[in-house]
C-alpha angles and dihedrals in degrees: 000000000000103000096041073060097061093045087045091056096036087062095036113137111219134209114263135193094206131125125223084239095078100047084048092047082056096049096051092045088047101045093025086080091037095054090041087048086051102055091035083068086245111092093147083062095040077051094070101043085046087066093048079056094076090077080089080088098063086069104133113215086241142122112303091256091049088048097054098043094050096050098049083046092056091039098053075046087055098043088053095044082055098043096046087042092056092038103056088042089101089090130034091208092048092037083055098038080050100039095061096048100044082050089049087042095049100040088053092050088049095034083050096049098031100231113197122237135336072031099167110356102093102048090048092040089054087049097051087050088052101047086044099053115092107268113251114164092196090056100046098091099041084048087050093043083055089055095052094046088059090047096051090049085058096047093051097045082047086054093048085044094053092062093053114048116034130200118240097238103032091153092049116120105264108200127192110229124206138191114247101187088083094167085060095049091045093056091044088048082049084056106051093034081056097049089039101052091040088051091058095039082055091053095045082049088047093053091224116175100230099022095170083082090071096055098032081055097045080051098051085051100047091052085088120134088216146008089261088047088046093060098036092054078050091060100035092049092048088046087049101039086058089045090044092050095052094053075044087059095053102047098045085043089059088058101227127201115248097255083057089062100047096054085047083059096044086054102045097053088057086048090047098053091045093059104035095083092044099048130351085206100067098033078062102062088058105038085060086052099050098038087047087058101042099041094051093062098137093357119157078222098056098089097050115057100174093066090034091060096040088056104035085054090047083054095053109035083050095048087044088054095054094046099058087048091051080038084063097047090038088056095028108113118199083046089063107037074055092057097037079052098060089035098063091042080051084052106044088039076072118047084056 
């Protein structure tokens, strides 16, 4: 009985506030590069910008001003994740060492300011994409240009947007919160900067391919609001990530044009995003679906979907697997009062 309750509430669609406008606002940031980069006769450029487009998902419900200013502030976040992580690729060992402490260093500034979800995933996803990519010093500007170009896209279709739809209570006092325990933030960041950095270090030893898969999906995992969280968004990654490789598998099976793909991807981010705040469980099927297809543009991969979907679910199941184990340490207690502990003699050793 136990256990039919776990799947039950694995599976368990919740209510949501949410209206179909905001799902639809994602889908058109996200395809709008990717189409221009289409007819442009560069969709693996328009690729790139496409995935700057996600900082669409850091819009506050908020008056039309708040909204604005916190979305070109998350999306110069988002342009500088991208830039550092292209430019310290040239080394596994320095892309790992940097990636966990631009993941501590990120997670205390959004833990600090609470930032509200995705809070820190897309500034450490961008940052993942970036350390992962072949270092190339000529094309980092051009790579970084791309980005913008995404991010501006999102911010221009945010400002038409605006106009359109209004919050209820534009005039009421809006208020930045911060988090004042900074030695508990700074022992969780440690955490996650840890899990993250040795995610990434695991899939550079293991030789993968696309190695950013292994730390984007020990991320997804860690965003957990609990241990028991931790290790249900574990399962219900590893159970998605099968189903949404195997949707992977037929589209890329039917051989699409790329037109065709573009328009899948268009239609899975608005499925996504109406079903993330549901059930992580479902948004996930397709999430592994969409970021599969917009991540194997030009991949030596991308003709051969037998051996795409075998290593792209090594690459998951192992990033998920780190992340539960980080997930324990991150909502172990007595680990973290330790730590707490060390962090405030350092302090004081200090200050004398």
């Amino acid at each position: 009985m136990k256990l039919l309750q776990e799947i039950r509430e694995l599976y368990a669609l919740k209510p949501s506030s949410r209206g179909w406008h905001i799902p639809l606002l994602a889908s058109l940031c996200v395809s709008t590069p990717l189409f221009i980069g289409y007819f442009a006769g560069n969709v693996l450029a328009g690729s790139v910008a496409s995935i700057a487009g996600l900082v669409i998902l850091y819009l506050p419900e908020a008056s039309f001003t708040r909204r604005m200013i916190t979305l070109m502030a998350c999306a110069f976040g988002l342009l500088i994740s991208f830039f550092s992580g292209l430019l310290f690729s040239f080394n596994p060992i320095v892309a790992s060492v940097y990636l966990g402490g631009f993941t501590f260093a990120v997670h205390w500034v959004t833990r600090y300011f609470k930032l509200k979800p995705p809070g820190n995933f897309f500034f450490i996803m961008l940052a993942a994409v970036g350390i992962c990519m072949p270092f190339n010093l000529e094309q980092i500007p051009l790579k970084t240009g791309l980005a913008t170009m995404g991010c501006i896209s999102a911010c221009l279709l945010a400002f038409i947007y605006g106009f359109m739809v209004r919050t209820k209570n534009p005039d009421a006092q809006e208020t930045i919160i911060v988090q004042k325990n900074l030695i508990s933030g700074t022992a969780e960041s440690a955490i996650f900067g840890i899990t993250i950095g040795v995610s990434l270090a695991v899939a550079k030893l293991f030789q993968l391919e696309n190695p950013y898969w292994v730390p984007v999906s020990c991320l997804a995992v860690m965003q957990g609001v609990s241990a028991k969280h931790i290790w249900q968004r574990s399962l219900q990654r590893i159970i998605g990530t099968f189903l949404g490789l195997g949707l992977a598998y037929v589209l890329l099976s039917l051989k699409l044009p790329v037109w065709g793909i573009c328009l899948g991807i268009a239609l899975m981010q608005f499925v996504v995003e109406m079903f993330i705040t549901r059930n992580y469980g479902y948004a996930v099927i397709f999430i592994t679906s969409l970021t599969l297809l917009l991540a194997e543009f030009g991949s030596s991969l991308s003709g051969r979907p037998n051996e795409l979907v075998v290593a792209r679910f090594t690459d998951i199941v192992l990033g998920s697997l780190v992340g539960a184990i980080g997930g324990y340490f991150l909502y172990h207690q007595k680990i973290k009062d330790k730590m707490e502990r060390q962090l405030r003699k350092t302090r004081i050793a200090l200050k004398r």
